[in-house]
C-alpha positions as CSV (number, residue, x, y, z in Angstrom):
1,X,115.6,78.9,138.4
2,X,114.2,82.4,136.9
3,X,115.4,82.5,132.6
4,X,116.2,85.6,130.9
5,X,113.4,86.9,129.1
6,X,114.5,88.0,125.7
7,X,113.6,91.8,124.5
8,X,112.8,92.2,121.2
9,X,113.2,96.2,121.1
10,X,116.3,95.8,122.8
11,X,118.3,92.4,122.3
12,X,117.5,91.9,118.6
13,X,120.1,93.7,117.0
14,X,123.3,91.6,118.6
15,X,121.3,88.7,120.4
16,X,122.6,86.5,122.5
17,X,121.2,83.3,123.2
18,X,121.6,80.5,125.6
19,X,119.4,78.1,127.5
20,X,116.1,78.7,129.0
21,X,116.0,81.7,127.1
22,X,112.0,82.9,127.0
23,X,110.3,84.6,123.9
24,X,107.1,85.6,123.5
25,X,106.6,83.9,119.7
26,X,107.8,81.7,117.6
27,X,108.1,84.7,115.2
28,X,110.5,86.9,117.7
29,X,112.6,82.9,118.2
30,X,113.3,82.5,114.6
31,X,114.2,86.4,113.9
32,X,116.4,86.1,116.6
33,X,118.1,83.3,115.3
34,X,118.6,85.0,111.6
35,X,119.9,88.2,113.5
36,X,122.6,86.3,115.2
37,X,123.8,84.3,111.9
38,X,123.8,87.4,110.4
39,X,126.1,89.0,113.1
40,X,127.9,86.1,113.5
41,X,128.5,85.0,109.6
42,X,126.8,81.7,109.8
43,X,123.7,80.7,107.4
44,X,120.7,78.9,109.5
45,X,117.7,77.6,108.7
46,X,115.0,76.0,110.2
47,X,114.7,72.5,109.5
48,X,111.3,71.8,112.0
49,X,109.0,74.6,112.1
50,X,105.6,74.0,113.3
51,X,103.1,75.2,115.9
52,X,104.8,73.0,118.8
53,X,108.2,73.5,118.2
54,X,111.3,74.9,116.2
55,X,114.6,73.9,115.4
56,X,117.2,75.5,114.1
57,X,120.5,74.3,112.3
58,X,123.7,75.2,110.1
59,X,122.8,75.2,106.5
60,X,125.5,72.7,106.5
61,X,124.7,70.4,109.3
62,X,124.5,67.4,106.0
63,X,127.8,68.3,104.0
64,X,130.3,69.0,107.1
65,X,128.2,67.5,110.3
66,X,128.0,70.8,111.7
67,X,127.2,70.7,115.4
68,X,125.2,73.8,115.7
69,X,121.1,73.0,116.6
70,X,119.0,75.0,118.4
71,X,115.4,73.4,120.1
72,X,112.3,75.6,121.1
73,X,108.9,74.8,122.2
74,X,106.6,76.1,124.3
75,X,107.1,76.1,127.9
76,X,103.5,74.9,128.8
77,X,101.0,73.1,127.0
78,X,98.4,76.1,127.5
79,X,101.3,79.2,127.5
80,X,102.2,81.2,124.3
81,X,105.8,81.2,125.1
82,X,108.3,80.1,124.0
83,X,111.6,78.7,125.5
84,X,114.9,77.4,123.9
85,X,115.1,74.1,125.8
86,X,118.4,72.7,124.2
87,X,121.1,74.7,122.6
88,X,124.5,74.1,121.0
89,X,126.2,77.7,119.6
90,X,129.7,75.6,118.3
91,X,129.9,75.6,114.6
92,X,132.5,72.9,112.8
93,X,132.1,74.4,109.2
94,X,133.3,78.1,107.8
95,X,131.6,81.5,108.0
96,X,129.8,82.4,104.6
97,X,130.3,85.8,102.7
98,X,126.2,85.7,101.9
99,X,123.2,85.1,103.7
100,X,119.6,84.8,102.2
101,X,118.1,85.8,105.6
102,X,119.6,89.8,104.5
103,X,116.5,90.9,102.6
104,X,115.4,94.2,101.0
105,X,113.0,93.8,104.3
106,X,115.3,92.9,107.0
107,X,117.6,95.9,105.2
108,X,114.3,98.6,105.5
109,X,114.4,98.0,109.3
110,X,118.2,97.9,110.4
111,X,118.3,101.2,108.9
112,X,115.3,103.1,108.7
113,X,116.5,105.8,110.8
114,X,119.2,106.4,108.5
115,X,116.6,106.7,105.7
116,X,114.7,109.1,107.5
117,X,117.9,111.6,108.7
118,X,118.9,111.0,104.9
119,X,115.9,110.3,102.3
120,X,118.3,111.2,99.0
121,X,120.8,108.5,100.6
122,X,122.1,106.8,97.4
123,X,122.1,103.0,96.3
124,X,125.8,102.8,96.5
125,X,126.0,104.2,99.9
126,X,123.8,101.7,101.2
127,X,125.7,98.9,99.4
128,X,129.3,100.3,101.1
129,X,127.2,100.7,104.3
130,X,126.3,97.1,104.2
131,X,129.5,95.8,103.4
132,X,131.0,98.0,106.3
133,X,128.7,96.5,108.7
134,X,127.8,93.3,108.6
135,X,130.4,92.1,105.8
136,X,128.0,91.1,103.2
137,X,127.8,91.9,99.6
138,X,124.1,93.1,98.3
139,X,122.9,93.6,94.9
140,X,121.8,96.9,93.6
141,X,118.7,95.8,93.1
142,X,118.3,94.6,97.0
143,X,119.8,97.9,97.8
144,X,117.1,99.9,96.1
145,X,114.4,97.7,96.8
146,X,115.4,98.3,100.5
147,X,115.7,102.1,100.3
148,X,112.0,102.1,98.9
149,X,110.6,100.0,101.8
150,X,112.6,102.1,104.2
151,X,110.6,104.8,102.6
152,X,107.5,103.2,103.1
153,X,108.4,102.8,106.8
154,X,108.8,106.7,107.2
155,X,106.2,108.1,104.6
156,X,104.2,105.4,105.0
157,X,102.0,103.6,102.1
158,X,100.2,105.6,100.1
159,X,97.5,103.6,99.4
160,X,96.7,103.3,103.4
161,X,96.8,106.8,103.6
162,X,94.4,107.1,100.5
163,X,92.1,104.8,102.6
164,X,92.1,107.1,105.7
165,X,91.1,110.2,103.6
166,X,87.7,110.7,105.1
167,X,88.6,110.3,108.4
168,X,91.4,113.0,107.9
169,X,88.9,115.3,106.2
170,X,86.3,114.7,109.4
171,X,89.8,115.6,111.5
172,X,90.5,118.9,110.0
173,X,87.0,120.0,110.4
174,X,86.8,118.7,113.7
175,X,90.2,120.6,115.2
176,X,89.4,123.6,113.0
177,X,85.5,124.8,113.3
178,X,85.1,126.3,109.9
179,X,87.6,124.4,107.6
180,X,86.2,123.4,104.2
181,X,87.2,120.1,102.7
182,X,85.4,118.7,99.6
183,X,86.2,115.5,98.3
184,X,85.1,114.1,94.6
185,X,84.8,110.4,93.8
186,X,83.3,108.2,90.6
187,X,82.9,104.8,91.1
188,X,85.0,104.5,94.3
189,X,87.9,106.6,92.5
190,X,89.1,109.5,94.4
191,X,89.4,111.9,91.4
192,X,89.8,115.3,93.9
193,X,90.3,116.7,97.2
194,X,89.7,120.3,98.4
195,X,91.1,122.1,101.5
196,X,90.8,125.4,102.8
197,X,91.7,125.8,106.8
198,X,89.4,128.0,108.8
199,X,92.7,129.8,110.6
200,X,94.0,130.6,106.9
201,X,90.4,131.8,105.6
202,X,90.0,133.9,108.3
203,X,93.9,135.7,108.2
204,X,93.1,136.1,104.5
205,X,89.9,138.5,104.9
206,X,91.0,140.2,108.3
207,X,94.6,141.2,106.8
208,X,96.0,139.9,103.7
209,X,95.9,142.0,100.4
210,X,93.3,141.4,97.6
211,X,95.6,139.3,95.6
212,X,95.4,135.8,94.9
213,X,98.4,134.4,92.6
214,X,97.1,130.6,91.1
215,X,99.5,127.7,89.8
216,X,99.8,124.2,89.8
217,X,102.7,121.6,90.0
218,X,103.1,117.8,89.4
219,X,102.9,115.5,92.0
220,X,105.8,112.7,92.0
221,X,104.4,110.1,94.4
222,X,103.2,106.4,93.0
223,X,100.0,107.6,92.5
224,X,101.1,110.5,90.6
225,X,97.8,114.2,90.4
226,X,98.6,117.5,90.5
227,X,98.6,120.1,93.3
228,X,96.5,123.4,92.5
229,X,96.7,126.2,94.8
230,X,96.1,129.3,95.8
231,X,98.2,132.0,97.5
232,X,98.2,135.3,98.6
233,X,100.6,138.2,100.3
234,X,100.4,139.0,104.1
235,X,101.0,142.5,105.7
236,X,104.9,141.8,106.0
237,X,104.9,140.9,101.8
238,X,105.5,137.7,102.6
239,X,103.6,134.3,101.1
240,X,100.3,133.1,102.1
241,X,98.8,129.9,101.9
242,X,95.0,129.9,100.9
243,X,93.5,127.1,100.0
244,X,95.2,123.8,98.2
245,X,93.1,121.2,96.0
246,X,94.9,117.4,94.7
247,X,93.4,116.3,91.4
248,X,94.0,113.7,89.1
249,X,94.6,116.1,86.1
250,X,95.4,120.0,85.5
251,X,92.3,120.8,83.1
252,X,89.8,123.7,82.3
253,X,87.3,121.3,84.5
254,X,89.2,121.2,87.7
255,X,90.6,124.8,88.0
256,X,86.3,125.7,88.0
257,X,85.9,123.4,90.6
258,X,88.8,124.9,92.6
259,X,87.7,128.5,91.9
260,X,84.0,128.2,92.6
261,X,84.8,126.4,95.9
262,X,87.2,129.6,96.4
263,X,84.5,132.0,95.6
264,X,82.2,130.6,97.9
265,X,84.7,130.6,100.4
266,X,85.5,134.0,100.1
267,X,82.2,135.2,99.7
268,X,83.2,136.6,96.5
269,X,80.8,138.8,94.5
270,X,81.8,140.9,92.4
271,X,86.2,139.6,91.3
272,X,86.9,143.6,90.5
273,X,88.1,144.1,94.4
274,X,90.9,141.1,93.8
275,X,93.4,140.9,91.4
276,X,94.0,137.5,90.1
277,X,97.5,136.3,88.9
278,X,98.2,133.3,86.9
279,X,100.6,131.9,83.9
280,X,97.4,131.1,81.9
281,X,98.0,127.7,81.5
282,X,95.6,124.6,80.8
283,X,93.0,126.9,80.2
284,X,93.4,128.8,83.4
């Protein structure tokens, strides 16, 4: 007799499970399980949970004799997967208005395509979106913590994408023969990072005007810096983007940096054939 094979990217929202069911880890078995409670209102848990088997009951199979058990184990002694081989879906006790297994986590993934259509999408919305759904009630504090790992999910974690600096700076000079990216560190501490494309340095001496406007603006991510930048105006008096630097703070230090890594850039001699505009701030 062939068993269906459960698919986790398409039966784990609504799962259905009955005997000789296949999965291909314990992990995908027991997330199945929470997913149904959750759709169905019951709280399980998983009284037997080791590397042979798992088994999982009511949260009230003691204090009403609740029926429900489900028994997995592996369907060989040598094969990774896993097979329900005993199952009993009735439930004698009531449905439950909370479940434990709805975390900020499991929250992050239902609806992280939400979060990404809608990034400003507020805590109370989420809270009335949950209650809509799946009946539950959810703390503020779940419902935020849940819109910040959604975040993570889209954005992804800054300090992984801290990590993968180099290799992006090696990337943009590899795509784009002539790119200049200059990175500062002390003591392992990223304290700057430089970028000026070769497409954008080439526009800027073939057509652009000699005018370079500089400012800077705070940067509201967890790690917090400041943007610096350059910019100039194209043929059709419209803005162009020069060259951009992140930095730890706005200082008389840092805007040198930036400008002599412009002027080399630029091949810039003599600054009488550019006019420079800034607010004059931080020493600029």
């Amino acid at each position: 007799m062939r068993h269906l094979e459960f698919d986790e990217f398409k039966d784990m929202a609504d799962p259905h499970l009955e005997l000789g069911m296949k999965f291909s880890s314990f992990k995908t078995f027991k997330m199945a399980c929470k997913n149904w409670g959750i759709q169905n209102k019951r709280q399980l848990r998983f009284t037997t949970n080791d590397k042979k088997r798992c088994i999982c009951k009511c949260q009230r199979f003691k204090s009403s004799n609740c029926k429900f058990r489900i028994f997995a184990s592996h369907t060989a002694k040598d094969d990774s997967t896993i097979q329900i081989k005993s199952i009993n879906l009735n439930h004698s006790c009531t449905k439950v208005n909370k479940n434990y297994h709805v975390t900020s986590d499991w929250l992050a993934e239902k609806y992280v395509e939400q979060f990404r259509v809608d990034p400003n999408w507020s805590v109370s919305g989420i809270i009335q979106r949950v209650k809509y759904d799946l009946k539950f009630e959810i703390s503020r504090m779940k419902a935020w913590r849940a819109k910040k790992k959604a975040m993570e999910l889209v954005n992804g974690d800054e300090e992984n994408q801290y990590l993968k600096l180099n290799s992006y700076a090696l990337e943009l000079q590899k795509t784009n023969p002539g790119t200049t990216v200059k990175i500062t560190q002390h003591l392992g501490v990223i304290e700057g990072i430089y970028i000026y494309l070769a497409p954008l340095k080439n526009a800027f001496k073939s057509g652009c005007r000699p005018l370079i406007s500089l400012d800077c603006c705070w940067l509201k991510g967890h790690y917090g810096g400041q943007l610096l930048a350059a910019v100039g105006i194209d043929p059709n008096d419209c803005i162009f983007p020069i060259a951009y630097a992140v930095v730890q703070v706005e200082s008389k230090a840092t805007w040198l940096w930036f400008l002599e890594l412009l002027k080399d850039d630029l091949n810039i001699v003599n600054s009488h054939s550019i006019a420079f505009m800034s607010d004059r701030q931080k020493d600029l």
